[in-house]
C-alpha positions, 0 to 999 in steps of 0.5 A, a space after each residue: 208317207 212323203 207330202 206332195 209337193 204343192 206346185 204340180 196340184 195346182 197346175 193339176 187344178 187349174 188345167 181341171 178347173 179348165 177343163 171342167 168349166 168347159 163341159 157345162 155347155 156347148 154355148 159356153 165351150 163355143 164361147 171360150 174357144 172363139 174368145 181364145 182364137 180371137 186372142 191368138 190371132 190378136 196376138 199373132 198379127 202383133 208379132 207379125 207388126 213387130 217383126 215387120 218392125 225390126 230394123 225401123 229407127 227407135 223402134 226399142 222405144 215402142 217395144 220399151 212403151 209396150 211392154 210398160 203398157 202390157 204390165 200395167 194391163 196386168 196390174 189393172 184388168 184382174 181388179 176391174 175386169 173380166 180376166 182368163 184366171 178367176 179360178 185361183 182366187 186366193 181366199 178360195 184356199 185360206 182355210 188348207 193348212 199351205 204355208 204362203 211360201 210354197 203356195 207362191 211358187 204353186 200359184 205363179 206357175 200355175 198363173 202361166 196356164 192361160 190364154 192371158 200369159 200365152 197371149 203377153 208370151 206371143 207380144 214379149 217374143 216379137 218384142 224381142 224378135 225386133 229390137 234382137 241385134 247379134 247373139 248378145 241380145 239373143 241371150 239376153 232376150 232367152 232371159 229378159 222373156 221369161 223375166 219380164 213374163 214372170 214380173 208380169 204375173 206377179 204383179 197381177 196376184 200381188 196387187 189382186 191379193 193385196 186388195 182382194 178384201 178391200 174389194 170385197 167390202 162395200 167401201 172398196 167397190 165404191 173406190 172402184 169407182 173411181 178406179 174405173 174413170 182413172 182406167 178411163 183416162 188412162 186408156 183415152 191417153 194411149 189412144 191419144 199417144 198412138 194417134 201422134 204416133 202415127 202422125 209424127 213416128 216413132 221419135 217423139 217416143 225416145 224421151 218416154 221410153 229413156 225412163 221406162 227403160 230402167 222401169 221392171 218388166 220394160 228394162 228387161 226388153 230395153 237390155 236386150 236392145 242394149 245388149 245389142 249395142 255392145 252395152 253390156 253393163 247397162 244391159 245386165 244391170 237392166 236385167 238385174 233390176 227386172 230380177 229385184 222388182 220380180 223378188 221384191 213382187 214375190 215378197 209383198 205377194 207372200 205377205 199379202 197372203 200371210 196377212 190373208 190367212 192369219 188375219 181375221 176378216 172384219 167386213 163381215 162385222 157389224 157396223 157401230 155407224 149409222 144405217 147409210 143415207 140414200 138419195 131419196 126417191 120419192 120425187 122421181 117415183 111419182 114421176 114414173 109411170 104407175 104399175 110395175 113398169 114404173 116400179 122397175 124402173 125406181 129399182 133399176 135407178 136404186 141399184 145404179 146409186 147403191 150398188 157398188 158393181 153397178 155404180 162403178 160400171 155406170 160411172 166408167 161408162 159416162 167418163 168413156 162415153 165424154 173423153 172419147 168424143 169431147 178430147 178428140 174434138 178438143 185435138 181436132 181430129 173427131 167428129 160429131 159422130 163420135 157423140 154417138 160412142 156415149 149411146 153406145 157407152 151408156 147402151 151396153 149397160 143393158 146387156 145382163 140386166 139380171 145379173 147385177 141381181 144374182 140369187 135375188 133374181 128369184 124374187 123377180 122370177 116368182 111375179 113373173 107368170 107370163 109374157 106380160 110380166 116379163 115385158 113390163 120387167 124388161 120395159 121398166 129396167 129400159 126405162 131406167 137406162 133411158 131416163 139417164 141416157 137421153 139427156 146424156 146423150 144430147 148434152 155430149 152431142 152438144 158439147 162435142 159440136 161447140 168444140 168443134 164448132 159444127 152445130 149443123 150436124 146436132 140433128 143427125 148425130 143425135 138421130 144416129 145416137 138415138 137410134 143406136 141405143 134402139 138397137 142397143 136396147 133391143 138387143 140388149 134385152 135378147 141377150 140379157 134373156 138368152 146369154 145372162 150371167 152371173 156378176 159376183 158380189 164378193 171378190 173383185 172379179 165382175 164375171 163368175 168362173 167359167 163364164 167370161 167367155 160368154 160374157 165378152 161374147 154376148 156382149 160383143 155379139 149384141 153390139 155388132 147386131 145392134 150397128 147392123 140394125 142402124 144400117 138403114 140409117 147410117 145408109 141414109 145419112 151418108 147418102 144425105 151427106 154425099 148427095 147435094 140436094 139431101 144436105 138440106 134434110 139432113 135434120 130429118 134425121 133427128 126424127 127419123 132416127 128418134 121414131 126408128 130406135 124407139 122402134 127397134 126397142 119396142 120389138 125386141 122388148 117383145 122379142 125377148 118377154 116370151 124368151 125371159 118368161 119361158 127361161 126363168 129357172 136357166 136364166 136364176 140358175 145362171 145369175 146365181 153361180 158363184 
């Protein structure tokens, strides 16, 4: 009897897997196919720009800059982030009796099935499309887009595979941390650069691009532009190179999961140390109101220090939430509102507040019995998060006005910051009853399968809703602003702002006690998945 070959039984699975992921509700089909659209009409406005682009003086260096980007994303997003392909983890398969050989090219094909490749397919197409000059670059652009597609994908399985353990321990989540704020960094320098770009064209991208044209996957882009030129050398040894980095990815991606398979997992043996010391909390446990309330709340403020998840997430969003308006301010180009992104930061971490607690949400589901229960629950893990964004939130508003030089403003941006996280904290606590769902313990994905559309559409949802609720003032700030006679009283908004997101918190934390005492079993049903 002939064995099957491997690489059509995992493609098969995948697309299964898919599939299957889509029948367990009509929430979360809604969600996966609305995230899909969305990425495709990303994806097709992109090609349309670089079309549009074609014939623009250097406009190869923009293609070279984005395609090295475009790698990176995929280097970085699989470990940190939600990603469309969590349904190959390789530790799920270290117990089948698959050579590593084989279960490489089973995996690299089957890793092309996905919104994720088809979308970086759309971006490498209109890449080539504008930079194309003849039947030259035609051909080299018929080989560079697979090419550079493939290096792509293997990139992202092999730095995912060689870390997944490392994730997977306590030590590394912790490392995370650090990873999100240089992932922090790193995209505020992308916005920063396309801003000079857009003031300054696209010459002052020629000596970046110079480099990253001989960097895989970007030299395969930059061969076709040279391929164009009438160099084809320079193009074909840019191709060549793009096809070494791919069989060099291939090798370490087949070491990485020899070393998988073979090697015994040591995170789960006991440890000679010592029990980890914590930071004591005592002080601040007396300083929190008596009753559950106050318990939450400690708990909450234990699992953003111990939880390596949690601490990462937290961490990344403090760093975002000073870069974004501090470095705007420092380039001359911000404003005192954009203090405001650091309350807004900081506020979507209230958004599935049960599924940093996984299976352990049925500890908390046995002492809820009722509406109470439930308000006081969501009342301390809010109060959790306003202990911490408050003091932040007023500290980035000041800073960014003493860069800028603006104290006239503080009142209103710390009103506008105030009230946002209201609404950010009402809805937040809707969507953290209506849309919870589960964040892995084990593994590096911050999602569980099946569920990341729904996770980037509550999320999102909950955020537009909250901006809608700050229309009443955003309306009277800008109104105060326009009108001469409203300048004046522009400070009233720092009250006004403070008395109205406190109350948006305290009616959508009654909103969404009843939902949360009423949804208990779908709500640990969720956060346990796997």
């Amino acid at each position: 009897m002939s064995t099957p070959a491997l690489t059509p039984v995992l493609v098969r699975l995948k697309l299964s897997l898919l599939r299957n992921g889509l029948r367990g509700s009509g929430g979360r089909r809604a969600a996966y196919l609305a995230s899909a659209v969305f990425a495709l009409l990303f994806a097709a406005l992109q090609v349309a720009g670089l079309v549009a682009l074609r014939g623009v003086g250097h406009v190869e260096s923009l293609v070279v800059l984005l395609v090295a980007v475009l790698a990176l994303g995929w280097a970085v997003m699989p470990l940190f982030f939600p990603s469309g392909d969590e349904t190959l983890d390789p530790t799920r398969l270290v117990m089948l009796p698959l050579r590593p050989r084989p279960l490489v090219r089973g995996l690299l094909v089957a890793s092309l099935v996905g919104i994720g490749p088809l979308f970086t397919l759309c971006l490498l197409m209109g890449s080539v499309i504008a930079v194309a000059d003849g039947a030259a670059a035609v051909a080299a652009g018929a080989v560079a887009v697979p090419l550079a597609l493939l290096v792509c994908v293997a990139l992202a399985r092999a730095v995912a595979a060689a870390n997944v353990r490392l994730l997977s321990s306590r030590r590394g989540r912790d490392l995370a941390v650090l990873s999100g704020l240089l992932i922090a960094v790193g995209a505020q320098v992308v916005n920063f650069g396309a801003q000079r770009i857009g003031s300054s064209g696209l010459e002052q991208l020629a000596p970046v691009a110079d480099v990253l044209a001989w960097v895989p996957p970007a030299s395969a882009l930059a061969a076709v532009h040279a391929a164009g030129e009438g160099a084809h050398a320079v193009a074909a040894a840019r191709l060549a190179l793009c096809a070494g980095a791919l069989a060099v990815l291939l090798a370490l991606w087949t070491r990485s999961l020899t070393r998988l398979m073979t090697a015994p997992d040591g995170s789960t043996l006991p440890s000679s140390r010592a029990a980890v010391r914590t930071r004591p909390s005592g002080a601040l446990a007396r300083l929190l109101p008596a009753g559950r309330t106050g318990t939450v709340a400690d708990r909450s403020l234990r699992y953003v220090w111990r939880d390596p998840k949690t601490k990462a997430a937290w961490v990344t969003s403090l760093a975002i939430g000073l870069i974004v308006p501090v470095l705007n301010a420092w380039q001359g180009t911000g404003s005192v509102y954009f203090a405001c992104f650091a309350a807004g930061m900081l506020g979507i971490m209230m958004y599935n507040q049960f599924g940093q607690d996984t299976s352990a949400f049925w500890i908390v589901a046995t002492t809820v019995s009722s509406a109470r229960d439930a308000h006081a629950e969501l009342r301390g893990r809010a109060l959790a998060l306003v202990l911490i964004t408050l003091p932040y939130a007023t500290f980035v508003t000041v800073l960014t006005a003493a860069v800028l030089g603006d104290w006239r403003r503080v009142p209103e941006a710390l009103g506008l910051s105030f009230a946002l996280l209201g609404a950010m904290l009402a809805t937040g606590a809707w969507t953290s009853a209506r849309f919870p769902y589960s964040i892995p313990q084990e593994g590096y994905k911050n999602v569980a399968p099946g569920q990341t559309g729904l996770a980037w559409i509550s999320v999102f949802g909950g955020m537009v809703a909250a901006a809608l609720l700050c229309a009443p003032i955003i309306t009277a700030a800008i109104w105060l602003n326009v009108s001469a006679d409203g300048r004046p009283w522009t400070w009233l908004l720092l009250p006004v702002g403070t008395l109205y997101g406190a109350a948006l918190t305290v009616a959508g934390l009654r909103l969404a006690a009843p939902r949360m005492a009423a949804r208990l079993p779908e709500i640990l049903a969720a956060v346990s998945r796997a």
